[in-house]
C-alpha positions as CSV (number, residue, x, y, z in Angstrom):
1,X,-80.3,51.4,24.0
2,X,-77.4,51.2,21.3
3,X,-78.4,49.8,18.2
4,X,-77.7,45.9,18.0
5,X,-73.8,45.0,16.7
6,X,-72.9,43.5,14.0
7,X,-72.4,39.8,14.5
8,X,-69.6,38.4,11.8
9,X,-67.4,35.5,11.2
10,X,-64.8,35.2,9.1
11,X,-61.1,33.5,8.4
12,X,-58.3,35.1,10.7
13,X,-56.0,37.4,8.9
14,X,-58.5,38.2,6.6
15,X,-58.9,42.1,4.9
16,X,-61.6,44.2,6.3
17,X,-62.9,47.1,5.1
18,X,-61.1,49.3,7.6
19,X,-58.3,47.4,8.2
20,X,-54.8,48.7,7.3
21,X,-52.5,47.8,4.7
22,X,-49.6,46.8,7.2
23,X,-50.7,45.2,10.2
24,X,-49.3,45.6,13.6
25,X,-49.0,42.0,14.0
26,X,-48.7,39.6,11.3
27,X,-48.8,35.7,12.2
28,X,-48.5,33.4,9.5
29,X,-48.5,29.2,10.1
30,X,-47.6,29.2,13.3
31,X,-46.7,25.7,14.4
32,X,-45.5,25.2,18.2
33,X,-45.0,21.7,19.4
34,X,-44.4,20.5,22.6
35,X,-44.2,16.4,23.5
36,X,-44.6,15.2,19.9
37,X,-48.2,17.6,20.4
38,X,-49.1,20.6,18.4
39,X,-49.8,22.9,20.4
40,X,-50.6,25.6,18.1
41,X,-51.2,24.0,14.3
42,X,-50.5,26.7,11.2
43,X,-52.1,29.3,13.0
44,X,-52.3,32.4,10.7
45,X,-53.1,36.0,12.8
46,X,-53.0,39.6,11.7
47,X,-53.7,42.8,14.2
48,X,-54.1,45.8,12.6
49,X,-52.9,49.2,14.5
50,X,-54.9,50.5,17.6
51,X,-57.2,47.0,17.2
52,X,-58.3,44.9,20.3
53,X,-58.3,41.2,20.0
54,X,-59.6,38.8,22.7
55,X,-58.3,35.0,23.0
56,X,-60.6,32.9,24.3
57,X,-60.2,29.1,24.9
58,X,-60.1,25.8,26.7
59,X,-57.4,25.7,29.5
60,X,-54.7,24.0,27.3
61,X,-55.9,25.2,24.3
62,X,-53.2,27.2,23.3
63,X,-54.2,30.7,24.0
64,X,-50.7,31.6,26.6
65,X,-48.8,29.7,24.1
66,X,-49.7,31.9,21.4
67,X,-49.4,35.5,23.5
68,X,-45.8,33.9,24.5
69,X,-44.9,33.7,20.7
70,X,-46.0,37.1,19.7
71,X,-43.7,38.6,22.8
72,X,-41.1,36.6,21.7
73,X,-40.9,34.8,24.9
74,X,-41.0,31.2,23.8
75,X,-37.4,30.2,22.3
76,X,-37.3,27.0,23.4
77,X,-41.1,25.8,21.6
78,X,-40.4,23.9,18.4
79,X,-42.0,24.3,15.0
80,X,-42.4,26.7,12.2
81,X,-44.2,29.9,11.1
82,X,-43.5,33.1,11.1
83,X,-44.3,36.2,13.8
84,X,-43.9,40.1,13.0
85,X,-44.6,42.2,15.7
86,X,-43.1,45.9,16.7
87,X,-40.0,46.5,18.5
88,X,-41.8,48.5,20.8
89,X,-44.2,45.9,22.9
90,X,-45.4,45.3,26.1
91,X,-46.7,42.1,28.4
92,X,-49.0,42.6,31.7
93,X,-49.1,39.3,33.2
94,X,-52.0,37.9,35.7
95,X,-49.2,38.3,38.7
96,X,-48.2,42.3,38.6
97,X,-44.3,41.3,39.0
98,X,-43.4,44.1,41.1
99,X,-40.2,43.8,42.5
100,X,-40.7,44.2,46.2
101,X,-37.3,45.9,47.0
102,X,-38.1,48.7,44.5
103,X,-40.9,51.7,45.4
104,X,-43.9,51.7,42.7
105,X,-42.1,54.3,41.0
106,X,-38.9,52.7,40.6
107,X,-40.8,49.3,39.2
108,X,-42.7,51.7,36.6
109,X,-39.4,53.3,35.6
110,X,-37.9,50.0,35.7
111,X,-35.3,49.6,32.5
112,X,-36.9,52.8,30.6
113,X,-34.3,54.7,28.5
114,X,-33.1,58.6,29.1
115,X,-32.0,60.6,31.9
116,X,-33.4,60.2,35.7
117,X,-35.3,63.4,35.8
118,X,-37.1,62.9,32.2
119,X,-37.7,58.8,34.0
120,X,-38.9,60.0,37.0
121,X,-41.5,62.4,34.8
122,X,-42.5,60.0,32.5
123,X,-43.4,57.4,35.6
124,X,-45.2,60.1,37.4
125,X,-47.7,60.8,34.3
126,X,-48.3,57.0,33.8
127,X,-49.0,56.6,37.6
128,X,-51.0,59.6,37.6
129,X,-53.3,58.0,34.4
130,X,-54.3,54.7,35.9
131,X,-55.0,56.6,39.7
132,X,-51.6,55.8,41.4
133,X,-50.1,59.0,41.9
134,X,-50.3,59.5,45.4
135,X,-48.8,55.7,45.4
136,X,-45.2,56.4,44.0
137,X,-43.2,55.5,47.2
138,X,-44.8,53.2,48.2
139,X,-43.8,49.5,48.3
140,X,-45.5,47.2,46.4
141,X,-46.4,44.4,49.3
142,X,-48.6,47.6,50.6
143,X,-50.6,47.9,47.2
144,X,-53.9,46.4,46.8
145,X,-53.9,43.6,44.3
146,X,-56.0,46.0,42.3
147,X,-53.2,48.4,42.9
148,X,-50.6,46.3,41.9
149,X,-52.2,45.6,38.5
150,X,-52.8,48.9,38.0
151,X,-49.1,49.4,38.2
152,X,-48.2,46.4,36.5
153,X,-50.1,48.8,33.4
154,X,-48.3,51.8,34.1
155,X,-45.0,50.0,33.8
156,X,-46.2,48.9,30.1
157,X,-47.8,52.0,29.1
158,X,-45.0,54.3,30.3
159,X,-43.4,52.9,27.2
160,X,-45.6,53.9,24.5
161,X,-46.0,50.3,23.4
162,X,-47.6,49.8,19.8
163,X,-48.1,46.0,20.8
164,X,-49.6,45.4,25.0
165,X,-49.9,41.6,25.6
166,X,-52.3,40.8,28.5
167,X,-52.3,37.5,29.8
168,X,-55.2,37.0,32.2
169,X,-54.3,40.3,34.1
170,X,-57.5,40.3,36.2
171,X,-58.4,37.1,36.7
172,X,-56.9,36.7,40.4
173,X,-59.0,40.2,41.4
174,X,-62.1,40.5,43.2
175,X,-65.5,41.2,41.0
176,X,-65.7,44.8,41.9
177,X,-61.7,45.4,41.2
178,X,-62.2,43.8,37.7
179,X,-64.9,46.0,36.6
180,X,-62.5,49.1,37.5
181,X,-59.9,48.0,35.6
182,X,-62.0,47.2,32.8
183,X,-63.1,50.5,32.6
184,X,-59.4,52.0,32.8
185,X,-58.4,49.5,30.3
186,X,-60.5,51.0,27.8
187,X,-60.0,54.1,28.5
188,X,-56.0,53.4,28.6
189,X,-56.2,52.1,25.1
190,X,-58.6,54.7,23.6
191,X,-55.8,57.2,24.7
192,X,-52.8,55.1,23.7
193,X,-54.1,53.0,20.9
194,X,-51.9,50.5,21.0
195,X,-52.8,47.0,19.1
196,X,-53.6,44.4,21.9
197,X,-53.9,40.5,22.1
198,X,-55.7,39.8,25.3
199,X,-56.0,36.1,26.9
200,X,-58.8,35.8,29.0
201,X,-61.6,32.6,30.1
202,X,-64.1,35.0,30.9
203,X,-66.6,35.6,27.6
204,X,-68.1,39.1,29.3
205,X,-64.5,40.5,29.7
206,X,-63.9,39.8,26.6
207,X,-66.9,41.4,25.1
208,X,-66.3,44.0,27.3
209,X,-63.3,45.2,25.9
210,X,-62.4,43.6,21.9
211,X,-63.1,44.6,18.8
212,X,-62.9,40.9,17.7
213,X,-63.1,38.2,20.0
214,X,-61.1,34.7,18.8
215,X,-62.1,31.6,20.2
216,X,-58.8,29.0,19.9
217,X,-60.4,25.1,20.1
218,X,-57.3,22.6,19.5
219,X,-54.9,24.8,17.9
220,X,-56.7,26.8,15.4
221,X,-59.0,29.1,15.5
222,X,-63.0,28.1,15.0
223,X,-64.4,31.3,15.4
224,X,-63.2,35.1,14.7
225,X,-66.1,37.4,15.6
226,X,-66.4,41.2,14.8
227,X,-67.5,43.7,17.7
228,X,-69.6,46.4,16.5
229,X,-68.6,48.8,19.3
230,X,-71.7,51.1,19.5
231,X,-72.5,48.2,22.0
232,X,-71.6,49.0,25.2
233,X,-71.8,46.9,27.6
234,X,-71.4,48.5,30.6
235,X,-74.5,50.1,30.0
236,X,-76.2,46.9,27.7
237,X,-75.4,43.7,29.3
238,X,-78.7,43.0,29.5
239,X,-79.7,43.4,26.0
240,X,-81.0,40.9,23.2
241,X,-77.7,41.5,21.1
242,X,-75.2,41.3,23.9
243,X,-76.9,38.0,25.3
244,X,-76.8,37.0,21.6
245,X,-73.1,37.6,21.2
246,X,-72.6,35.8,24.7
247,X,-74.2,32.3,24.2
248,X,-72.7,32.1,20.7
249,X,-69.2,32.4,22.3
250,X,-70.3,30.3,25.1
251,X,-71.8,27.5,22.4
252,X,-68.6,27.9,20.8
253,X,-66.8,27.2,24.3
254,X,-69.1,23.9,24.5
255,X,-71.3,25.7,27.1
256,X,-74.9,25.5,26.8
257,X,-76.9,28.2,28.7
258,X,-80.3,28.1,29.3
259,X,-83.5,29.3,27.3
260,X,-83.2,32.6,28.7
261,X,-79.5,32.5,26.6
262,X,-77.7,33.2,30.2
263,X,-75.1,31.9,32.5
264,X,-74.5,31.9,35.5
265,X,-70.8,31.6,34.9
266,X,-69.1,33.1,32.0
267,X,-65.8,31.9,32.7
268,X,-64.5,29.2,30.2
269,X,-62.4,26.5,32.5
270,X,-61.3,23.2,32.6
């Protein structure tokens, strides 16, 4: 069994002994209002390079509200703060957004730079990594959702992001399909290393995949938790320190699981 990880809390944005001088995201007071409510309430957030951070939180807590500020998506949210983040980013949604007149290939491909041939190439190698190869002409109403997902991640990755956004993008699979693509996932970002934010209400996924979980309660963060990953879980689930690091981010959540520090479900809904 791996050795037990490291369980630590401590203030978002702060310096850790291996963190990086620059960041790859830097968010400082973030405020986002929306009816006379503050959605998000001086929220400060720093990702360093090739690091994988987990949102977890209460349906309306603010967690897609916060992902949609670091892509730059929410122009019309008012408030203040500030949010740096690379010109070179990425978002995989829970829906794939394939466009269904356009062959997998073509919705990979879709808006990359350079010529056709060195498009075509790049598309191929990105279906190729995530198991689609034999899937390039095909349309996307005759993917698998599992399929379309894993397409959805080709399109992102074909672009050498340094930022990927996921926003719930396996929560409307089957249980079997999610454990797949939690295992590409990882192995996706150990080749890439891009810096990820990752939205999700299921505590396990999370573990599963961050180096620091964040739980978001009322627009600020409560708890910032360090993953020590010699823990892995597809292999430990059922160890002391993973059940450990489970019902403290459950407690967290306001979900109380038994003595035996299980649940049945670890999603986090409301």
């Amino acid at each position: 069994m791996a050795p037990h990880p490291r369980l630590t809390t401590a203030a978002p944005g702060a310096p850790t002994a291996t963190a990086p001088a620059a960041p790859a995201v830097r968010v400082g007071g973030l405020t986002r209002v929306f009816d006379d409510r503050a959605v998000l309430d001086a929220v400060d957030l720093d990702i360093a390079p090739g690091e994988f951070v987990a949102l977890l939180g209460h349906s309306g807590s603010g967690k897609s509200t916060l992902l949609r500020a670091v892509a730059r998506l929410d122009h019309d949210a008012g408030g203040t703060g500030t949010v740096d983040v690379p010109e070179r980013r990425a978002v995989v949604f829970q829906d794939a957004r394939l466009l269904p007149w356009a062959r997998t290939l073509d919705n990979v491909t879709l808006g990359l730079g350079g010529g056709r041939a060195e498009r075509r190439r790049l598309g191929r190698e990105a279906l190729a990594e995530v198991g689609l190869a034999a899937k390039e002409n095909s349309w996307p109403a005759t993917l698998s959702g599992g399929e379309a997902q894993r397409a959805a991640l080709a399109r992102a990755l074909v672009r050498e992001p340094a930022l990927l956004l996921l926003d719930e993008p396996f929560g409307a699979l089957d249980a079997l399909t999610r454990i797949r693509m939690h295992v590409l996932l990882r192995r996706l970002c150990e080749r890439h290393r891009p810096a990820v934010l990752l939205v999700t209400h299921d505590v396990d996924e999370a573990l599963l995949l961050a180096d620091r979980v964040l739980v978001l309660t009322r627009g600020r963060f409560s708890l910032d938790l360090t993953i020590d990953r010699t823990l892995d879980p597809a292999t430990d689930r059922d160890s002391p320190a993973f059940r450990r690091l489970r019902a403290r981010l459950l407690a967290e959540l306001g979900v109380h699981p038994g003595a035996d520090g299980d649940e049945e479900h670890a999603g986090v809904r409301e």
